[in-house]
N, C-alpha and C positions, 0 to 999 in steps of 0.2 A: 504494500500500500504506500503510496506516494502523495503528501499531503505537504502544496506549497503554499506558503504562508508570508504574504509580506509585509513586512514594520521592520523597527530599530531591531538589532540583534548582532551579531556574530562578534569576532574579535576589536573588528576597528572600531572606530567611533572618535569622534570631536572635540568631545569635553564640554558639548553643551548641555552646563545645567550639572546638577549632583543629582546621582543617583538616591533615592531614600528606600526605595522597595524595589523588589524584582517578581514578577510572574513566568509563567512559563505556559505556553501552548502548543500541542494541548496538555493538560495534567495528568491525565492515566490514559492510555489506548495500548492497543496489541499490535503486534507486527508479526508474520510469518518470516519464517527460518530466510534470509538472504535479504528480506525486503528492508526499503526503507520508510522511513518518514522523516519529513521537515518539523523541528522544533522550533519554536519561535520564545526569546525571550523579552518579554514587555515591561520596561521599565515605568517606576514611578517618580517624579521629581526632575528628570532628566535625564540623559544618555551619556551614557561613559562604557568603555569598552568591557567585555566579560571575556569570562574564559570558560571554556566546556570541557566534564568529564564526565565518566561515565564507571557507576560498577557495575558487574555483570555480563550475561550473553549479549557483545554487541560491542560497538564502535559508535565515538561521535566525534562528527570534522569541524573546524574552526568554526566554521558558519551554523552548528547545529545540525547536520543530519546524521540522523543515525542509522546505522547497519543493523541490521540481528545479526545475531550468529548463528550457529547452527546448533545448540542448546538451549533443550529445553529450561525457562528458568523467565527470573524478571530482575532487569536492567534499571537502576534506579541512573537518571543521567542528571546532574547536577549541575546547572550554569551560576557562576558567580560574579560580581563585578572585581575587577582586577584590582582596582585601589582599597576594596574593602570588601574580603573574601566571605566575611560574615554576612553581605547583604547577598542572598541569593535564593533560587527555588530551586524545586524538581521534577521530574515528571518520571514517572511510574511505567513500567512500559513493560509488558505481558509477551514474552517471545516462543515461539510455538509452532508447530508444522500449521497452525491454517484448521483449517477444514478438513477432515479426511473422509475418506467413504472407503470400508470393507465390507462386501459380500462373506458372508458367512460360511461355511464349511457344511456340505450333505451331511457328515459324519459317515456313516458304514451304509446309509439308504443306496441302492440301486436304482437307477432310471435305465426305462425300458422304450423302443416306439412308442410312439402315441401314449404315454404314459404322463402326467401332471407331478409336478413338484412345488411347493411355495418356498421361494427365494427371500431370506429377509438381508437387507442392509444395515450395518452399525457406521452414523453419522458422527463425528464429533466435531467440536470446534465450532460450534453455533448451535443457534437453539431453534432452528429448522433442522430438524432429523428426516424430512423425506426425500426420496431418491425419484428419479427415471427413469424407468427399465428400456431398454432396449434390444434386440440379436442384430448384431453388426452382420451376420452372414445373410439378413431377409429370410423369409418362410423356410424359405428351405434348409436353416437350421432352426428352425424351431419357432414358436412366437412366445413372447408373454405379455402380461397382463398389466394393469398399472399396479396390482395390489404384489406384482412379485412371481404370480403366477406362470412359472414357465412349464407349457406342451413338448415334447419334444418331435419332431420330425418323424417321420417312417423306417428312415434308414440308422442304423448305429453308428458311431461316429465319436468325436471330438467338435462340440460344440460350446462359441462363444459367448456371454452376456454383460452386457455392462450397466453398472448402476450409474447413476449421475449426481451429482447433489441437483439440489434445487435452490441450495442457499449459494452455493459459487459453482455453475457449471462446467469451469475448470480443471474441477476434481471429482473422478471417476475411479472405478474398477473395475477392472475386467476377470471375469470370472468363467472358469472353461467346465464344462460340464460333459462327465462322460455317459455319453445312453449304449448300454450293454444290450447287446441281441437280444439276452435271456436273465431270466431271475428264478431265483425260486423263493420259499416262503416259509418260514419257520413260526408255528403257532407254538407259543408259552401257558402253559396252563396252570389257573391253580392245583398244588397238591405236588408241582414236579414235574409231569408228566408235559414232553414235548412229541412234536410229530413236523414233518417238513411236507411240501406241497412242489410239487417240481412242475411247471408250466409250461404249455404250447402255444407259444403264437404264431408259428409257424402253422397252426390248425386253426387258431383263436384271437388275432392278435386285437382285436377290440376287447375282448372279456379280460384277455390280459393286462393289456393297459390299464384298462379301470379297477381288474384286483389289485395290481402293483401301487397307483393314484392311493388307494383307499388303504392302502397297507402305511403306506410311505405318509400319509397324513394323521396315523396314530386312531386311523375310525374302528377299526375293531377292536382295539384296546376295550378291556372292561364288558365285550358284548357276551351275554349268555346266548349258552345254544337254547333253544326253544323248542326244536322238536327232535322227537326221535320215534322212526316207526319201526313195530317188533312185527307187523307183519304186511307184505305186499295184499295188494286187492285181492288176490288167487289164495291168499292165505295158504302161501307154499315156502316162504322165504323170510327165517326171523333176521330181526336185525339189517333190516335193508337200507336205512339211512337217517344217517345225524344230519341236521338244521342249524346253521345260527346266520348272524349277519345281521339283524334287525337291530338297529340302534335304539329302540324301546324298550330292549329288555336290559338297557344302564340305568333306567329310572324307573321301570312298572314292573311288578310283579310279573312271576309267567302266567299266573293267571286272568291276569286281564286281557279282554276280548280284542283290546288293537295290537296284542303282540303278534304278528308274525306280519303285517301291517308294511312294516316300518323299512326306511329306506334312505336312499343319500339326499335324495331332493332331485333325481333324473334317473329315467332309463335308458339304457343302449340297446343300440338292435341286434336282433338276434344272427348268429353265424352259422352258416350251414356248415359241418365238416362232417368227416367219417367216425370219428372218435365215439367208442360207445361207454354204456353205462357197464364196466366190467367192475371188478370187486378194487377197493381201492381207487375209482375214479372219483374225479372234482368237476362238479358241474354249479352251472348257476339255477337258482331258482329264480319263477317268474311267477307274474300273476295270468289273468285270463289270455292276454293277450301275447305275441309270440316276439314282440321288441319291448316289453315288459322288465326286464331283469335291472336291477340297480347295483346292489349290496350282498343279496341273501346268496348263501351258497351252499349245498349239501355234499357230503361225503359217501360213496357208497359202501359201509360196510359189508355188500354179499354184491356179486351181479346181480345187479337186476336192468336186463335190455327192452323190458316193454317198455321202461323210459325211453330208448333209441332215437333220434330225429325229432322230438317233441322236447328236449335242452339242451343248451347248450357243455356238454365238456370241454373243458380248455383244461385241465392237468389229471393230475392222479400224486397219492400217497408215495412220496420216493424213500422217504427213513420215518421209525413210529408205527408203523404199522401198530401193533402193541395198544401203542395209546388212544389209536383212532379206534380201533375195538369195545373197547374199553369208557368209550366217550358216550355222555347220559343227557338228558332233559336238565339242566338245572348247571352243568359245567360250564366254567365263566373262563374267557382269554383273557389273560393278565397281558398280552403284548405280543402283538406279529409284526416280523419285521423282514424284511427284501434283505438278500443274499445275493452272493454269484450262483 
């Protein structure tokens, strides 16, 4: 910041008039690491020459400008008049990188195609904390959203995003986001008991994307299963399939009537593929209609293929076996989380 200021000031001066007070402008401001600013010292009484120093990160020249340094810290710069070093002021001066803007770290979450992540920014250096999202590459790495929200593209890849300040547009980050062909899915149970979900987008990749979205945003967290059926319509086949996914059952009983209800706030359309309902598969659940599906998702503890062509499966049980067996009406996820 560069701040010129004209009146009486720097080394010279005349001798007109006796100094009696001195001021100093401005009195306290900030400077970022290299910049400078013009100090102006405003005498009272008269003008008589001064002299500039300075403690701290930073530098001040004859005439008052000061330099920061490159530490962090505060520069107290002191102008005094030369015949009488006791008459003088200061100004206070706050040195500091500025503004910064860092993108945050995924942490261990995986990004898939068409899969959603929320990006947040950490702003400092002013008291506007929000950013500008942007993809320097256009759609075709990806888009996001103003809230942070980034999609990622179809393809796998090394993709860019940068945040922006909005308080100094000068200061950015760029932050590279890796989307992985494939994920799979580690559900944490109460009691211990885990089990992992290995996924096909290559059969499914909308059902993927939106189970990985909904993994990676902490939505199943806390959800109970809700159902569990011990016998198919043929009443030939116990133990045919666990249910959860419903976000109603973090706050309502399973006994209340809108449980199995409940959902993200959107559905996706349905995928056609080959993939059936064998022992160990992941499919989604829907309601009447056939692009219906949001959240819910069932596990098949036995074949059961009269499902076949009427849901969608996108994965199957790949480690847990054990615990997917084992899994009841009333068993809560303590935490799913994306893997390679």
């Amino acid at each position: 910041m560069l701040i010129v200021l004209c009146g009486c000031g720097g080394n010279g001066g005349s001798g007109l008039g006796t100094t009696t007070a001195l001021s100093v402008t401005p009195a306290a401001t900030s400077v970022e690491f290299g910049r400078t600013v013009q100090l102006l010292a405003v005498p009272t009484g008269g003008l008589e020459p001064v002299q500039w120093s300075v403690t701290g990160p930073g530098t001040v020249s004859t005439s008052g400008l000061f330099t920061a340094g490159s530490a962090t810290g505060t520069a107290t710069v002191r102008v005094a008049v030369v015949r009488n070093p006791s008459i003088f002021a200061t100004s206070i001066i706050s040195v500091g990188p500025g503004v910064t803007v860092d993108v945050n770290s995924l942490g261990s979450k995986v990004v898939v195609p068409r899969s959603r992540i929320r990006l947040t920014a950490t702003v400092a250096g002013t008291s506007n904390l929000n950013v500008t999202w942007s993809v320097p590459g256009g759609s075709a790495s990806g888009t996001i959203a103003s809230d942070g929200t980034y999609t990622a593209p179809n393809a796998a890849g090394t993709y860019l995003v940068t945040a922006r300040s909005q308080a100094d547009p000068t200061k950015t980050d760029d932050f590279s986001i890796t989307v992985a062909a494939n994920a799979s899915v580690r559900f944490n149970m109460t009691g211990g008991a885990t089990f992992t979900l290995a996924l096909r987008p290559d059969k499914a990749p909308g059902h993927v994307a939106n189970f990985v979205s909904l993994v990676n945003e902490g939505f199943y967290d806390g959800i109970v299963f809700h159902r569990r059926e011990d016998l198919s319509p043929s009443n030939s086949i116990p133990d045919f399939i666990v249910q959860g996914g419903d976000p109603l059952t973090k706050t309502l009983p399973l006994t209340d009537p809108s449980i199995g209800t409940g959902g993200p706030g959107y559905t996706i359309p349905f995928e056609t593929n080959d993939l059936v309902h064998d022992q160990y598969a992941l499919a989604m659940a829907r309601s009447s209609g056939m692009d219906t599906a949001g959240s819910q998702f069932y596990l098949c503890q036995n074949a059961v293929h009269f499902l076949d062509g009427n849901y969608v499966v996108f994965g199957s049980v790949s480690a847990g076996t054990a615990a997917v067996d084992n899994l009841r009406r009333g068993d809560v996820i303590t935490s799913a989380v994306t893997q390679p």
